[in-house]
N, C-alpha and C positions, 0 to 999 in steps of 0.2 A: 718281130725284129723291125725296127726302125728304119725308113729310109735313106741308103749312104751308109749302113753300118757292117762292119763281116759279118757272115754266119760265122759261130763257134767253130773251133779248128776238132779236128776230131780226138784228137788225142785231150783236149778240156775235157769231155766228155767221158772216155774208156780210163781214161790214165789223168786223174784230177793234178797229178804231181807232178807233170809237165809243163801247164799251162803258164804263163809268163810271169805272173805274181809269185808263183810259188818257185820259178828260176831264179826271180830277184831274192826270195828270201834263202833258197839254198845257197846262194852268192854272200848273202849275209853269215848266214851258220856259218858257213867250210871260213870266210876272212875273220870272220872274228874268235872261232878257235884258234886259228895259228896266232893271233892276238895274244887272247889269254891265254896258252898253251906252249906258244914257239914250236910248235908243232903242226901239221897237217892232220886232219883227221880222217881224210884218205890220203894214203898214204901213196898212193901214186896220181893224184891229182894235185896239181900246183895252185896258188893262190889267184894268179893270172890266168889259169883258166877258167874260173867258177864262174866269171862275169854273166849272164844269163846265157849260159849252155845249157843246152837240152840233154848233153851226152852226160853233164857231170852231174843235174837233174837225176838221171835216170840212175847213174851208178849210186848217188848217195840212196835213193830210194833201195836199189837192190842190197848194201852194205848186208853185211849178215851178221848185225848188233842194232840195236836200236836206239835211234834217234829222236828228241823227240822237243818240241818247240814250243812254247807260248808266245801270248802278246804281252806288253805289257800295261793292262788295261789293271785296274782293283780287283777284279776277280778275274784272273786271265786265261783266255781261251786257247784252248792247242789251237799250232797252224800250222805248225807239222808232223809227220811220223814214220817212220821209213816202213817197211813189209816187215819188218822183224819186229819191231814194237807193234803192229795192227796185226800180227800172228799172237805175239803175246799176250796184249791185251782183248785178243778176241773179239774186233772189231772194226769194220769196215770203214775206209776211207771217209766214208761220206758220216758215220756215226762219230769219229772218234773227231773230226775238223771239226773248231766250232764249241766243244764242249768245256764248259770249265775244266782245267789241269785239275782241279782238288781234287777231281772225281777221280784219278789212276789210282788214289789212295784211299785205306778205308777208313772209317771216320774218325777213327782212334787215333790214325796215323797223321790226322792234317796237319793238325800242331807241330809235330819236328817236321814234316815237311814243310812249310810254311817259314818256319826257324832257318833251316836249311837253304832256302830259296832265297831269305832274306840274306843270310850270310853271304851269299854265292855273289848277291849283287853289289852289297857294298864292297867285296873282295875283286870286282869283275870274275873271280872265278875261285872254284875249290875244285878240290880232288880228292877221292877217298871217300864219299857219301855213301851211305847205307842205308836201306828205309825197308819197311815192306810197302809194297804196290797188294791191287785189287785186280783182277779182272775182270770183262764184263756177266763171264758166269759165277760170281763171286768166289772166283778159288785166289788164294795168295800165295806172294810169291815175297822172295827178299833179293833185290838189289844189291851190288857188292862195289867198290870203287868206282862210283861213278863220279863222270866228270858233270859241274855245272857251271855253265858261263854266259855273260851278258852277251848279246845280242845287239851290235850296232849299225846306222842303216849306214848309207855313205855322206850325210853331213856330220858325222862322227854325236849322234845323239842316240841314247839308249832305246831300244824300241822291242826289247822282249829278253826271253835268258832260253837257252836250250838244256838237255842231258844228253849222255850219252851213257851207257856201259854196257862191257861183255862177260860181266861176271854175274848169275842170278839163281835161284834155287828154289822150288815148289817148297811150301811150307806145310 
């Protein structure tokens, strides 16, 4: 560590989905579905609260559906996931951050998801998507009405898309 600098807070470490970056981008998800959505996507959290809270942090991580975020780089890497999407995809925090998105899908599947992804952006959002996903022990699964929507930071410039859904079923 550099001199002049903090040590890491301890929750960066035990709880990666705490730490301030990943506040600002919860702050992004939760405003920009009400966005695309007119809706909340917790549904007892206000849009005014999401500003870098650690409490609204913590509830979207616990949601009991999954979440789930990229960047918007060419090939885009998750940069979020709530416990219900790293239960379902069978992987841990530190595996599944970071990882190209294509990989939730198996290879058959990249193409419509891909199609899908592209639709969601130029729409800012859809509803209704259906896909099959992978998980990391290769079992699959199908996805049912899920939501997909753009991702914007607070200069109002696009900077990723997320999902959501509570509908899914082993295949």
């Amino acid at each position: 560590m550099a001199t002049g600098e903090s040590p890491p807070v301890a929750a960066d470490r035990a709880c990666p989905w705490l730490n301030e970056k990943v506040q600002a981008l919860v702050s992004q998800i939760l405003s920009s579905h009400q966005r695309a959505f007119k809706q909340p996507l917790l549904t007892d959290v206000t849009t005014e609260q999401t500003a870098g809270s650690l409490q609204v942090s913590q509830r979207l991580f616990e949601a009991g559906f999954p979440v789930l975020a990229h960047d918007g780089g060419a090939d885009p890497l998750l940069s979020y996931a709530t416990a219900a999407a790293l239960q379902l995809w069978e992987r841990p925090w530190q595996e599944m951050i970071g990882m190209p998105s294509r990989l939730t899908a198996a290879a058959g599947e990249r193409q419509a998801r891909a199609e899908a992804l592209s639709s969601a952006l130029q729409l800012d959002a859809f509803e209704g998507y259906r896909g099959v996903r992978i998980n990391s022990k290769g079992r699959r699964f199908e996805i049912k009405n899920a939501r997909i929507w753009t991702i914007w930071d607070h200069q109002n410039n696009a900077c990723g898309q997320a999902a959501s859904f509570t509908e899914w079923s082993w295949l």
